[in-house]
C-alpha positions as CSV (number, residue, x, y, z in Angstrom):
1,X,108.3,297.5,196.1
2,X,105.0,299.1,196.8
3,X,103.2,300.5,200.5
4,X,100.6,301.5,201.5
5,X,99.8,303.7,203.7
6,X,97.2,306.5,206.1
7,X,99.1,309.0,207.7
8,X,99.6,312.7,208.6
9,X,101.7,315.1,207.0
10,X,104.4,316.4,209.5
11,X,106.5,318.8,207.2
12,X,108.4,319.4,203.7
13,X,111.1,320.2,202.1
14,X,111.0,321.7,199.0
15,X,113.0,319.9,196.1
16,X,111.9,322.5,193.5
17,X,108.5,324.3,192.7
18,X,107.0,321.0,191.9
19,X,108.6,318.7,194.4
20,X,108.8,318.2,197.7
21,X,110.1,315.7,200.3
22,X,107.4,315.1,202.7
23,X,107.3,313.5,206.4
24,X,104.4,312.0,207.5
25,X,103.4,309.8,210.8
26,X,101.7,306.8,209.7
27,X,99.4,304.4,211.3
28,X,101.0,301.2,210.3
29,X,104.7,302.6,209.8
30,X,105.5,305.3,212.0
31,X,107.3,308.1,210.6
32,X,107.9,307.9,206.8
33,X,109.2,310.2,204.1
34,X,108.6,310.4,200.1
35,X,109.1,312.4,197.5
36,X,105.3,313.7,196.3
37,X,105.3,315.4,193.0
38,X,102.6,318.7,192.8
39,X,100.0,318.7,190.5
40,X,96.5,320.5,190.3
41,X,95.3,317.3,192.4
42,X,98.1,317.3,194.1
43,X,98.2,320.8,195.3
44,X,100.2,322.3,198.0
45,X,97.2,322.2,200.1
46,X,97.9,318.5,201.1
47,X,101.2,319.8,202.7
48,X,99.3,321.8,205.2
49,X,100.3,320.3,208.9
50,X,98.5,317.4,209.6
51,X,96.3,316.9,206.9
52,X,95.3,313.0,207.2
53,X,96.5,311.1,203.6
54,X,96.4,307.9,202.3
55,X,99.5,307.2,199.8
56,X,101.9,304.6,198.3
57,X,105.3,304.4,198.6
58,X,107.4,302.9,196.0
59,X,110.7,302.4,194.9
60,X,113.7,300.1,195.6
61,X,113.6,298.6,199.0
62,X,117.1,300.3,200.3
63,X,116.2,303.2,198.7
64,X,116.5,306.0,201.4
65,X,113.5,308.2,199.7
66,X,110.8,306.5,197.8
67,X,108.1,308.6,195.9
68,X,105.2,308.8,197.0
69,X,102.1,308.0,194.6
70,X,98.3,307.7,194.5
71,X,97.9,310.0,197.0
72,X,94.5,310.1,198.6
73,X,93.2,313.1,200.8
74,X,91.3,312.2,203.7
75,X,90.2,315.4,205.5
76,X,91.9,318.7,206.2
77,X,91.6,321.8,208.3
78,X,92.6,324.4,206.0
79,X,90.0,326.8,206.7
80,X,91.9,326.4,210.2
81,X,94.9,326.3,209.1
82,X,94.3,330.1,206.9
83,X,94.2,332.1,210.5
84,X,97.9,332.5,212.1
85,X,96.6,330.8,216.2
86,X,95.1,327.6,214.5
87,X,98.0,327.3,211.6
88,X,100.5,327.3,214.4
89,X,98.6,324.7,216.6
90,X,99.2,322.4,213.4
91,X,102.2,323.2,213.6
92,X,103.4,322.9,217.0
93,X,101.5,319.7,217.0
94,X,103.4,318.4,213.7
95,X,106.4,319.2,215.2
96,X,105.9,317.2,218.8
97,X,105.3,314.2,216.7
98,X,108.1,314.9,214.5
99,X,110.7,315.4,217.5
100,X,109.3,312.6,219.9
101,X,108.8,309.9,217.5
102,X,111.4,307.6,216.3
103,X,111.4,306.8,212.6
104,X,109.6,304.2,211.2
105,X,108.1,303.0,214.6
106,X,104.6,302.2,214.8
107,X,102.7,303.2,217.8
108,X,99.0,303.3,217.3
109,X,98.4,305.0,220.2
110,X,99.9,307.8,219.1
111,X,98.2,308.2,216.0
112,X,94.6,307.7,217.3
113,X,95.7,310.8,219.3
114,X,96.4,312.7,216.2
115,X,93.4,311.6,214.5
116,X,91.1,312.2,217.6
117,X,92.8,315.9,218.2
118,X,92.7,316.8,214.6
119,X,89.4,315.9,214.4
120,X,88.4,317.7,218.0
121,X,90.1,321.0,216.2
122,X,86.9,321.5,212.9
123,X,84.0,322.1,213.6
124,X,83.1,325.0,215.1
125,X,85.8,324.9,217.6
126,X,87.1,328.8,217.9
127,X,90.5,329.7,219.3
128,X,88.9,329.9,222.9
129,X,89.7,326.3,223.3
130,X,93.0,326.1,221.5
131,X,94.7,326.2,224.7
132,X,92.7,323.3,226.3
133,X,93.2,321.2,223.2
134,X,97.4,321.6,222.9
135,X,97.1,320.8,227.0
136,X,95.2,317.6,225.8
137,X,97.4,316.9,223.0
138,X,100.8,317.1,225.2
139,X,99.8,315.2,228.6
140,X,98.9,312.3,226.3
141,X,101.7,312.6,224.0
142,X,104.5,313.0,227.0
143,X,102.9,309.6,228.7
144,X,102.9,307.7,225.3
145,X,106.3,308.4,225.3
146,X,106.8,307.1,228.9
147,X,107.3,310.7,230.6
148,X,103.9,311.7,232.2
149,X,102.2,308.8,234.0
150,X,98.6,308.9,234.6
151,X,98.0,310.7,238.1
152,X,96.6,308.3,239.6
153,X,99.7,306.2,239.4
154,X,101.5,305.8,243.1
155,X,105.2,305.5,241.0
156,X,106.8,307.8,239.2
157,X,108.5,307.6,235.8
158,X,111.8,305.2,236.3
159,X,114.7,307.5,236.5
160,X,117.6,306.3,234.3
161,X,120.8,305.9,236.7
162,X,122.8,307.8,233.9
163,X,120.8,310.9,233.0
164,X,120.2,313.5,234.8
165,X,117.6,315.1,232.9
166,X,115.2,313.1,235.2
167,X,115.8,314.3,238.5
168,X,114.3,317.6,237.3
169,X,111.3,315.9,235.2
170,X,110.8,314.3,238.5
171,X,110.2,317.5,240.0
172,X,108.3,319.1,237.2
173,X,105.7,316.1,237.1
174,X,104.8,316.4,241.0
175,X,104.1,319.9,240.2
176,X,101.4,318.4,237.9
177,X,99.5,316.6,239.8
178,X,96.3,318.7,239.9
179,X,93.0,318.2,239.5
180,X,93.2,320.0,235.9
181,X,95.6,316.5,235.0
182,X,93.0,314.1,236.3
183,X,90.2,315.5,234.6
184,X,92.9,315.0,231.2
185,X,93.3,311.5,232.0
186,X,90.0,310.2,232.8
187,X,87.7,312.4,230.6
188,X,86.8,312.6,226.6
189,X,88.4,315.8,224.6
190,X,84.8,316.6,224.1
191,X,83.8,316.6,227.8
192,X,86.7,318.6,228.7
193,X,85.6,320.9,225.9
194,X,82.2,321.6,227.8
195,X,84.2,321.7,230.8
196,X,86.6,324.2,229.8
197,X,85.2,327.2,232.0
198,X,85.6,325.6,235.4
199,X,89.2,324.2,234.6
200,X,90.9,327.7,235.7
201,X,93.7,329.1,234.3
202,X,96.3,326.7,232.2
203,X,99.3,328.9,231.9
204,X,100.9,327.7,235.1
205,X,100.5,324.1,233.6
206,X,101.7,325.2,230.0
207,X,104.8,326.7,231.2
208,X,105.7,323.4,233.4
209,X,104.8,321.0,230.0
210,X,106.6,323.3,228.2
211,X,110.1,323.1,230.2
212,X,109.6,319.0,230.5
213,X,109.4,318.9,226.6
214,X,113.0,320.9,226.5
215,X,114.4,318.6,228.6
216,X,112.9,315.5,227.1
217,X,113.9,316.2,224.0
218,X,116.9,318.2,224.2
219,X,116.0,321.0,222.7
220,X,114.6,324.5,222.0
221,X,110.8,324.1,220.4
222,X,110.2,327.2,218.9
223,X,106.8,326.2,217.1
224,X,105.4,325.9,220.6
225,X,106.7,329.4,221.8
226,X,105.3,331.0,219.1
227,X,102.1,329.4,220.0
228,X,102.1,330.1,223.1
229,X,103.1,333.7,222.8
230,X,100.2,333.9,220.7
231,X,98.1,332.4,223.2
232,X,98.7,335.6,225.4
233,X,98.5,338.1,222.7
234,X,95.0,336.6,222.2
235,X,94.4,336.4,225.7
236,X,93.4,333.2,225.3
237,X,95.7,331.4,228.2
């Protein structure tokens, strides 16, 4: 049985020095998994967060890891990904996706976000508007996964009867509705970009995104604290 597939890579686990189990987020399958054997073409490069591949997957159909062949790289941010603030961006991103998505679930939405981020993040975009861009990336990603509606909604999220976690989301998302969120929801990455100056500070709103992502999804995420705490080492937030 044979795949195919375009997707991002969101991680790996080394098998040994020329192996590795990678996890990607596909357009067509959601999150997938294979076993990619390194070669020169191959290179451990194409494991770099995010890099956008296309790839088969083949093997027995109830096989739980299938190996991943004629791999195909897209584009890349490498020369990003070589300084520490944008490497951890990847990262954090990678990781969001990774956490929030469940496997093998297609949502388009989502990956045109990746694509458009990833693609928002070369250039000549410097570490200035790193901050700006994660903001971007997590407001859209939280309301794909039906926890941040767009501001301009009168209702807010439906509150489970049976989990409590949303009585303090609740609160957290009122705190959010600022100007700063309807500029996010109604305007192009590349407008906000040009914008960036007269959007005033984004901690405040970091921290508050931050805290409904731990209670979304359980968890502590410490690629986004490191990011973050880079962030103000930089003085960037």
């Amino acid at each position: 049985m044979i795949e195919k597939f375009r997707g991002f890579v969101l991680g790996h686990t080394d098998l040994s020095s020329s192996r590795a189990v990678v996890a990607l987020f596909t357009q067509t399958g959601g999150k997938r998994s294979g076993v990619l054997r390194l070669t020169k073409k191959q290179s451990r490069a194409c494991l770099t967060p995010l890099t956008c591949l296309e790839f088969h997957l083949s093997g027995k159909e109830q096989a739980e890891l299938k190996r991943m062949d004629e791999v195909d790289l897209l584009y890349h941010h490498y020369d990003k990904a070589s300084e520490y603030t944008g490497l951890a961006l990847l990262q954090h991103w990678a990781s969001l996706v990774n956490y929030s998505q469940p496997g093998e679930h297609e949502d388009v939405k989502v990956f045109r976000l990746i694509n458009h981020s990833v693609l928002s993040f070369g250039g000549s975009t410097g570490p200035q508007a790193y901050p700006l861009l994660n903001l971007y990336f997590e407001v859209w990603l939280l309301h794909f996964c039906g926890v941040l509606p767009r501001i301009r909604q009168a209702q807010a999220p439906q509150t489970p009867d049976d989990d409590h976690r949303w009585d303090e989301i609740m609160k957290l998302w009122r705190m959010l509705h600022s100007p700063l969120l309807v500029e996010i929801f109604q305007s192009r990455i590349e407008d906000l970009m040009l914008n960036r100056l007269n959007l005033g500070s984004l901690s405040a709103s970091h921290q508050i995104l931050g805290r409904m992502w731990e209670i979304f999804l359980a968890r502590n995420l410490e690629p986004r604290k490191r990011l973050l705490n880079l962030f103000e080492q930089r003085c960037l937030l």
